[in-house]
C-alpha positions in Angstrom: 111.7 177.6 108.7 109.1 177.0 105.9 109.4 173.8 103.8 108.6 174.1 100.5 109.5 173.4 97.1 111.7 176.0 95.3 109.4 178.3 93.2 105.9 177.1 95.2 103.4 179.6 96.1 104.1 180.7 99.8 101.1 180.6 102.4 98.4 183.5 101.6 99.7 184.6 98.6 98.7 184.9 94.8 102.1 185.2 93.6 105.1 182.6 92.6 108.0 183.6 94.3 111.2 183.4 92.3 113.7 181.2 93.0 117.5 181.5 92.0 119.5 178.8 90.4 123.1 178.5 90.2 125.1 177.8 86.9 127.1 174.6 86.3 130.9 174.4 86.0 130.7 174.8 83.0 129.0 177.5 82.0 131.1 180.2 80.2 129.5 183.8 80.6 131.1 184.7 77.2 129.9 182.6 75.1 126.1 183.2 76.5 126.4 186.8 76.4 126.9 186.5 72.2 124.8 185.3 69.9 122.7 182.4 70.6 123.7 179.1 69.4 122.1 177.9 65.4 119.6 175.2 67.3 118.8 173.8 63.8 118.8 169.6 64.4 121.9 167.9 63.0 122.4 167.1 59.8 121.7 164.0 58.4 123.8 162.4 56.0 123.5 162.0 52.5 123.5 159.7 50.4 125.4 158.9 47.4 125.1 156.9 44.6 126.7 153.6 44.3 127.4 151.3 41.1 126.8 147.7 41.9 127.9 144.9 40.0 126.4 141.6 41.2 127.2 138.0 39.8 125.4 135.0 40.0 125.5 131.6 39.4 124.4 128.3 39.5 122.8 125.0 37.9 122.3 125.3 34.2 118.4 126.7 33.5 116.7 127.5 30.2 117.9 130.3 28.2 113.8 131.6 28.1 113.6 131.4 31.8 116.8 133.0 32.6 115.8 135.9 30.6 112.0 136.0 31.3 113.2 136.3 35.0 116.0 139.0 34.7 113.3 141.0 32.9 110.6 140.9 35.3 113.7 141.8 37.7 114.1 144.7 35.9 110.4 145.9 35.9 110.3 145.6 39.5 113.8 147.2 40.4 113.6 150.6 38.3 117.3 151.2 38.7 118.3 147.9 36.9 120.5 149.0 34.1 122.0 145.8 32.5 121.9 142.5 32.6 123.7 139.5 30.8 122.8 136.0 31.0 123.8 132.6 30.0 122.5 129.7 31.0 124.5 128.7 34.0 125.7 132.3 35.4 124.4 136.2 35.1 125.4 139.2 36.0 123.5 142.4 36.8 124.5 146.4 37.0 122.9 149.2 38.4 122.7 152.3 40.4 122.2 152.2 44.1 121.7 154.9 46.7 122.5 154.8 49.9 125.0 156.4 53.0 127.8 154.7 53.0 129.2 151.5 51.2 128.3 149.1 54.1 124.6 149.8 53.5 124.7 149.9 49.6 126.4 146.3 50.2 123.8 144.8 52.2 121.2 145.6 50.1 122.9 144.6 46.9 123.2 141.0 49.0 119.3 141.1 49.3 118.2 141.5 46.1 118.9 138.0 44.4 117.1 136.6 47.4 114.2 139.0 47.9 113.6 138.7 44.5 113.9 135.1 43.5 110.0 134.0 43.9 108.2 137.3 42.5 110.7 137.1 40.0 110.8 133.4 39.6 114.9 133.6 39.3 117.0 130.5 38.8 118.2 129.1 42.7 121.5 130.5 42.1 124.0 131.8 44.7 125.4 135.2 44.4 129.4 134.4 43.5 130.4 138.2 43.3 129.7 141.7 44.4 131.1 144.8 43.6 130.2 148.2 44.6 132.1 151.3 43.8 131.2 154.9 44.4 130.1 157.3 41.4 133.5 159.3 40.8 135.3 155.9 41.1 133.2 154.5 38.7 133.3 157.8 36.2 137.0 157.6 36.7 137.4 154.3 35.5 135.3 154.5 32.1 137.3 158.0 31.6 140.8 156.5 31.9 139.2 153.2 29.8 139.1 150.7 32.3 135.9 148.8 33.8 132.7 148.2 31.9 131.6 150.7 29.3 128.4 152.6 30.8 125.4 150.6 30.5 124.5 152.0 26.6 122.5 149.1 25.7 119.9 149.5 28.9 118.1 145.9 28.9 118.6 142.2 29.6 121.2 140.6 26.9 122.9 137.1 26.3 126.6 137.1 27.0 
């Protein structure tokens, strides 16, 4: 009896001899006999957009810095829509993407922080978050609830 591996060349010869291979349990002879599976890779997900509202607050700060800082905020976040101020608290609303809520959350919860040096923001803690899908949101200004859209686009005092 010869040792070798299945499909090897045998002894003396130029040619690969064939080697059969049995199917698994579960192959189904059916289903390989049509059409061959769509091998495109999965999906991924999309995204959607998200409208965050995110409130500050904290130790009273100069009207001037408050506002100097919510502006350069704006410049370096393009989807900043509004923002009102006072001297003690602010609050800030814009358009996110991202998958899912979860995700749109977390970065909402990042961006006082991230952005409190370049931006030279006031030390304040974030003391509300609230992030609501696109047809939630279009819902709510329809039936007159919420915030009315973002029509003055800017940085504003309360």
């Amino acid at each position: 009896m010869r040792r070798a591996r299945p499909g090897a060349m045998a002894r003396g010869t130029t040619e690969r001899a064939l080697t059969s291979v049995e199917a698994g349990a579960d192959f189904d002879e059916k289903s390989y006999d049509e059409k061959p599976q769509d091998r495109r890779a999965p999906e991924r997900e999309v995204s959607k957009l998200w409208h965050i509202t995110l409130s500050v607050s904290g130790a009273a700060a100069p009207l001037t810095e408050v506002r100097r800082g919510l502006e350069q905020l704006a410049h370096d976040h393009p989807f900043l829509l509004t923002s009102r101020y006072a001297d003690d608290h602010a609050e800030i609303r814009y358009w996110e993407e991202a998958r899912d809520l979860h995700d749109a959350a977390a970065v909402a919860l990042r961006l006082w922080g991230e952005h409190r040096q370049s931006a030279q923001l006031p030390p304040w803690e974030i003391v509300g978050l609230e992030v609501i899908d696109r047809e939630t949101y279009h819902q709510r200004i329809a039936e007159g609830y919420g915030p009315p859209p973002a029509a003055p686009v800017g940085v504003h005092p309360y």
